[in-house]
C-alpha positions in Angstrom: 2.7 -11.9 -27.6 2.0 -9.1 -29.8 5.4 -6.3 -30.3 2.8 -3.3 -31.1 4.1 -0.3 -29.3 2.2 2.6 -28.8 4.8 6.0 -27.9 2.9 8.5 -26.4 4.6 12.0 -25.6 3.4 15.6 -24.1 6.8 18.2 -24.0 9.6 15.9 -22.7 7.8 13.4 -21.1 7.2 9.9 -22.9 5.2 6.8 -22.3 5.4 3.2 -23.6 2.2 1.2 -24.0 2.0 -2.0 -24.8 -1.5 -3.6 -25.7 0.0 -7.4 -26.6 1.5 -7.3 -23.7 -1.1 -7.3 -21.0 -2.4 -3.9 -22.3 0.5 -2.6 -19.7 2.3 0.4 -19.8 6.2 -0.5 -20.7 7.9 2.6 -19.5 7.7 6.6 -18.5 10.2 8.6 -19.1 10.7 12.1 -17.9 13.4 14.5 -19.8 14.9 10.8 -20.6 15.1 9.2 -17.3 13.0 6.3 -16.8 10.9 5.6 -13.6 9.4 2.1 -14.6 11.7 -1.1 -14.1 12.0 -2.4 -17.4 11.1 -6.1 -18.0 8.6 -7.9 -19.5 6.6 -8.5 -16.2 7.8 -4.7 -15.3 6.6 -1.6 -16.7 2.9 -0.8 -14.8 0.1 -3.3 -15.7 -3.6 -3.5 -15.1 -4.9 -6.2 -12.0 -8.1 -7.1 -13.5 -10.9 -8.6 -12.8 -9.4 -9.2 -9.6 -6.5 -7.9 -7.9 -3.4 -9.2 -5.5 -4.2 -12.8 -4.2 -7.4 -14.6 -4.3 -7.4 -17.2 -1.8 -7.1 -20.7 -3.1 -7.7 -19.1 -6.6 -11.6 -19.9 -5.1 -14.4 -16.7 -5.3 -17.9 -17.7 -4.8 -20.5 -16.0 -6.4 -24.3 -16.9 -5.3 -24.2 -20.6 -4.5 -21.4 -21.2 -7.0 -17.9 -21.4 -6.1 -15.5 -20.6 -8.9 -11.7 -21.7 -9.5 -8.7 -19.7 -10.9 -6.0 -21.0 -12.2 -3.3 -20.9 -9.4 -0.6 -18.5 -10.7 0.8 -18.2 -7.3 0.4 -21.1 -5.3 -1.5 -22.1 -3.4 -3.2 -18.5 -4.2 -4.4 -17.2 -8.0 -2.3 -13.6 -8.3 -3.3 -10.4 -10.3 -6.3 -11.1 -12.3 -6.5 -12.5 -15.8 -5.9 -9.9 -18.1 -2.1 -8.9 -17.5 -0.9 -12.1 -19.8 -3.1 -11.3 -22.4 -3.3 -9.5 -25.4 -5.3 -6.4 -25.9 -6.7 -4.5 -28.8 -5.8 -0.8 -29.6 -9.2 1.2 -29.8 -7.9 4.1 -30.9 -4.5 6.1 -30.4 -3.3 9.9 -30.5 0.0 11.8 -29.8 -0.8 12.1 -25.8 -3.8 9.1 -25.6 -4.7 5.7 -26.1 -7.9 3.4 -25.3 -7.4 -0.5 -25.6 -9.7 -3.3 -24.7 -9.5 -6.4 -23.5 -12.6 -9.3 -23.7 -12.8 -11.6 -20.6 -12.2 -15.1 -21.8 -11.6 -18.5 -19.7 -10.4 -19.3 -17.1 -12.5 -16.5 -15.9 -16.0 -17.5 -16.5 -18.0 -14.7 -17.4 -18.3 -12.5 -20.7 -17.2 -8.8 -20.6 -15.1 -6.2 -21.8 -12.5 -4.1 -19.9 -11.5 -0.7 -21.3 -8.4 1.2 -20.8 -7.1 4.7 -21.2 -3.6 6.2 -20.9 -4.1 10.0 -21.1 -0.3 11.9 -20.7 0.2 15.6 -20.2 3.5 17.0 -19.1 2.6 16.6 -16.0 0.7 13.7 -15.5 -0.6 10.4 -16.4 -4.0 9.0 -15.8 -4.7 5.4 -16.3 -9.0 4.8 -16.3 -10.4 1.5 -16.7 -13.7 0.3 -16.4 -14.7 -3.4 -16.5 -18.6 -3.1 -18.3 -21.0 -6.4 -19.0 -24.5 -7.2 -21.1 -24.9 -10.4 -20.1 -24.9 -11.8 -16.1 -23.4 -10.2 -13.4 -20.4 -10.8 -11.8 -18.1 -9.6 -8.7 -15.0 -8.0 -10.0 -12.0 -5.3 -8.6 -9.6 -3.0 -10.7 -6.2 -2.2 -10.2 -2.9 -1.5 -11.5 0.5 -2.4 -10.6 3.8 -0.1 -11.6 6.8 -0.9 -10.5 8.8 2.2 -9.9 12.7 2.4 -9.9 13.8 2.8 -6.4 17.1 5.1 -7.7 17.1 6.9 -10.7 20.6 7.8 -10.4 20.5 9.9 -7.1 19.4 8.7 -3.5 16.8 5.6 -3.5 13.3 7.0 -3.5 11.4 7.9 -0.4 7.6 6.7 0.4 4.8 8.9 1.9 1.1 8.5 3.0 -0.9 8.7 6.0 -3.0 5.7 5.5 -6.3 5.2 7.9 -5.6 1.4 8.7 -3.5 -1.4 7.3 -5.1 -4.7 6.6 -3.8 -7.1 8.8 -1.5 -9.7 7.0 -1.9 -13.2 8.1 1.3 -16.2 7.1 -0.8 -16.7 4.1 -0.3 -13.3 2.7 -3.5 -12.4 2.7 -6.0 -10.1 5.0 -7.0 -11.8 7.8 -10.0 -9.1 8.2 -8.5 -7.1 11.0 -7.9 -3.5 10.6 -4.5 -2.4 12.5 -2.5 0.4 13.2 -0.2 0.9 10.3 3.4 -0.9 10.5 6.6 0.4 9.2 8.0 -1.0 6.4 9.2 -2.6 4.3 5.7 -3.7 3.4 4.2 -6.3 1.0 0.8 -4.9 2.9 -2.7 -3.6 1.9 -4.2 0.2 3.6 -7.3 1.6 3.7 -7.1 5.3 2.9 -11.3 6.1 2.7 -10.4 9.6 1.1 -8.9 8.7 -1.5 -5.1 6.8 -2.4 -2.6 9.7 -1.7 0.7 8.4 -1.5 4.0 10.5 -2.4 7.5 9.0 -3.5 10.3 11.3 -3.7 13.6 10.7 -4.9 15.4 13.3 -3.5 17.2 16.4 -5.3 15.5 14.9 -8.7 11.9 14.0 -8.9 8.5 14.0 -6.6 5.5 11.8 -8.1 2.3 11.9 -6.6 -0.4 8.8 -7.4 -3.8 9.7 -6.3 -6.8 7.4 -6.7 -10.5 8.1 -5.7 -10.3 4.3 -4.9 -10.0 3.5 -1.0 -7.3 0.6 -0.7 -3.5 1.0 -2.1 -1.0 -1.7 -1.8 2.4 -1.1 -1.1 5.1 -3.1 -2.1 8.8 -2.5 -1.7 10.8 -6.0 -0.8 12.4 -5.6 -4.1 15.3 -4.2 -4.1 15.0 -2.7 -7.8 11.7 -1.4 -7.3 8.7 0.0 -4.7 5.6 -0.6 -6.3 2.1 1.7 -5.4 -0.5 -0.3 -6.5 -4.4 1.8 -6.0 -7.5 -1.0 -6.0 -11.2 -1.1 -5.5 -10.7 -4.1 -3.1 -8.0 -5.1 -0.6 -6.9 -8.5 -2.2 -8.8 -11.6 -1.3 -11.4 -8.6 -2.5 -14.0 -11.6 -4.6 -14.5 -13.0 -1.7 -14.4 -9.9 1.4 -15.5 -6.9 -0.4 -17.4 -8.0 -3.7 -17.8 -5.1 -6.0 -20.7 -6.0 -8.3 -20.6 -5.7 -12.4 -24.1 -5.5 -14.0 -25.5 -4.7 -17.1 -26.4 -1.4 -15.8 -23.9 -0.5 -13.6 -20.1 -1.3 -14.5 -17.1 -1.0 -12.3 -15.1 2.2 -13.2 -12.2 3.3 -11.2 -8.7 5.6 -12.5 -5.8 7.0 -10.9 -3.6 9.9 -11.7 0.4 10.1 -11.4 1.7 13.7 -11.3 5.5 14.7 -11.1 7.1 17.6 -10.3 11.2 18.1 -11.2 13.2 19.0 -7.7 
């Protein structure tokens, strides 16, 4: 695992990224108090080219049905590209691009591209996942883990989603679209307008992630951490809601969290 580490800073905000380490970002930290949970598998980091459990680690794609390695089993977890290492393509005081090339066990060529653009009030994370060679079903995602208590009251969760993906014992979507649930959650929802979903940690800090994507995962058994996680595809996606990468047509997708001091 590569120890490059990119600082990027706009007023007093600050942002670690980490390309050897699953191109993930390592931490944000506003006027010095940081919201990611630190760790090595912490920090915010890409789901790509799938996202939350595949079933079996099995996707079929035409007549052929390919297998994962099974990270979390009996299921394959987060994509390929977190435990990797990948490149810095270029780097300034507020921005950086890496890229990663899709290797085994996933068994088509292609390149995913990242950017991490900071202002002093946001961040925005834009991948895309592009290929000249075959096509290939894929989903994008990304995965922070955010501190439940920065030092005040634990932090506060708040969307209106459309539907929540039912979960079946296996964790995954069973395909049925219900009424949302109260939480805690380790649960998928569909929000068609757009991922809106506001945490507030009251008297200090309200952070807004937005996504033009339509699914959002929340997560917040944990007791360090809630984690907000904006995809292209509930999980199980490969196989329920195949999102098609082509030559001509790659698979884009970004979100943007903005913060405001309380």
């Amino acid at each position: 695992m590569s120890s490059e580490h990119i600082t990027l800073t706009a007023g007093d905000a600050e942002v670690d990224v980490l390309p050897g380490n699953g191109g993930r970002v390592g931490g944000l930290r506003l006027g010095g108090v940081e919201l990611l949970r630190q760790g090595e598998r912490y920090g915010c980091f890409p789901m790509v080219p799938w996202c939350g459990r595949l079933r079996d680690g099995r996707f079929r794609d035409g007549a052929t049905v390919q297998q994962m390695p099974l990270n979390a089993p009996p299921h394959a977890i987060h994509g390929t590209a977190r435990n990797a290492p990948w490149r810095t393509a270029r780097r300034s005081g507020d921005e950086a691009v890496l890229t990663y090339d899709l290797v085994d066990p996933w068994p088509y060529a292609g390149r995913v591209t990242q950017q991490v653009a900071l202002t002093e009030e946001s961040l925005t994370l834009t991948m895309g996942v592009e290929t000249y060679e075959s096509s290939f079903p894929a989903q994008i995602g990304w995965h922070p883990w955010f501190n439940r208590n920065l030092g005040g009251e634990d932090v506060r969760v708040d969307f209106a989603p459309a539907w929540q993906e039912e979960r079946g014992e296996d964790h995954l979507p069973t395909g049925k679209r219900i009424d949302p649930t109260p939480g805690p959650w380790d649960d998928c929802f569909g929000m068609p307008d757009g991922v809106d979903v506001t945490l507030t940690w009251p008297g200090q800090l309200q952070l807004k992630v937005t996504s033009r994507v339509e699914w959002v995962v929340v997560y917040d058994e944990q007791a360090e951490a809630v984690c907000v996680e904006p995809q292209t595809g509930p999980p199980d996606g490969l196989n329920t809601h195949p999102r098609l990468v082509t030559p001509l047509e790659p698979l884009e997708a970004s979100t943007t969290w903005t913060w405001t001091r309380l």
